[in-house]
C-alpha positions in Angstrom: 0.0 0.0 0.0 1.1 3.9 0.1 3.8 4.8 2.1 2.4 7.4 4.6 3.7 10.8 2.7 2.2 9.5 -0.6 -1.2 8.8 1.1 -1.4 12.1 2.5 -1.0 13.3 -1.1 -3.2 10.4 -2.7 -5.9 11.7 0.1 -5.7 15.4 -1.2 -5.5 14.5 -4.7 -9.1 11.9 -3.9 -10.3 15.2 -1.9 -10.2 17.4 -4.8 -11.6 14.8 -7.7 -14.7 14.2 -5.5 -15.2 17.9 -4.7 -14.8 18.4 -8.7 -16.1 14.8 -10.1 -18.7 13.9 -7.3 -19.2 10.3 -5.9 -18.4 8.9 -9.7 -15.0 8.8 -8.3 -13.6 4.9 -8.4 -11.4 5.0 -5.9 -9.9 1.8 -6.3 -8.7 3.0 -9.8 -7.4 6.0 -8.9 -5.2 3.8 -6.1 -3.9 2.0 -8.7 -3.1 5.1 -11.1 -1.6 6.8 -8.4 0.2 3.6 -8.0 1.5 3.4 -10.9 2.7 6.6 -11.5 5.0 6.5 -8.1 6.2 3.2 -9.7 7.4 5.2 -12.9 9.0 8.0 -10.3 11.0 5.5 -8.7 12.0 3.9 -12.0 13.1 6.4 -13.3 10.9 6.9 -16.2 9.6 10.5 -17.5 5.6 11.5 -17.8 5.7 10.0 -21.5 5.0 6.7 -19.8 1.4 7.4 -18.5 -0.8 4.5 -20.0 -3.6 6.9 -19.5 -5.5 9.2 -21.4 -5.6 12.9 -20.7 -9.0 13.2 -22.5 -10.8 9.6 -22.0 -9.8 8.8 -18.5 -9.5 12.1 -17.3 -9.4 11.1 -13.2 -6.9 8.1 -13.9 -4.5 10.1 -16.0 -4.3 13.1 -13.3 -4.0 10.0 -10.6 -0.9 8.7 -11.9 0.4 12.3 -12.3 0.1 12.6 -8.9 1.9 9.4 -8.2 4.4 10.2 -10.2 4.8 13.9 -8.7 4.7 12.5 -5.2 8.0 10.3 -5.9 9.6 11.7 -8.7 10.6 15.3 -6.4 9.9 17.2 -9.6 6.8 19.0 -10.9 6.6 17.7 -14.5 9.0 16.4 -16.5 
């Protein structure tokens, strides 16, 4: 699961979706975006390597962003 830093940031990031999304928000996707993106942080690898879509899985994409923000110690790359 998310170390305690990143879940303070996952719970912000889950804050602000459901004040902007409602209760459509699937959390347990957005878990595993977020996941997914600190994976990609700590590999190394740049914001090309979102598998989501900006425009068709709007929640997921800024998810993994996060993820990837929370570990990466940049803003975007």
């Amino acid at each position: 699961m998310l170390a305690d830093r990143c879940r303070c940031v996952f719970q912000e990031f889950v804050d602000s979706e459901t004040q902007s999304q409602g209760s459509d928000v699937d959390v347990k996707d957005l878990i595993a975006a977020f996941e997914d993106g600190t994976i990609a942080a700590k590999s190394r690898l740049d914001t090309g390597y979102c598998p989501y879509s900006a425009s068709k899985e709007p929640s997921s994409f800024l998810a993994w962003l996060a993820g990837f923000r929370c570990c990466s110690g940049d803003s975007v790359r």
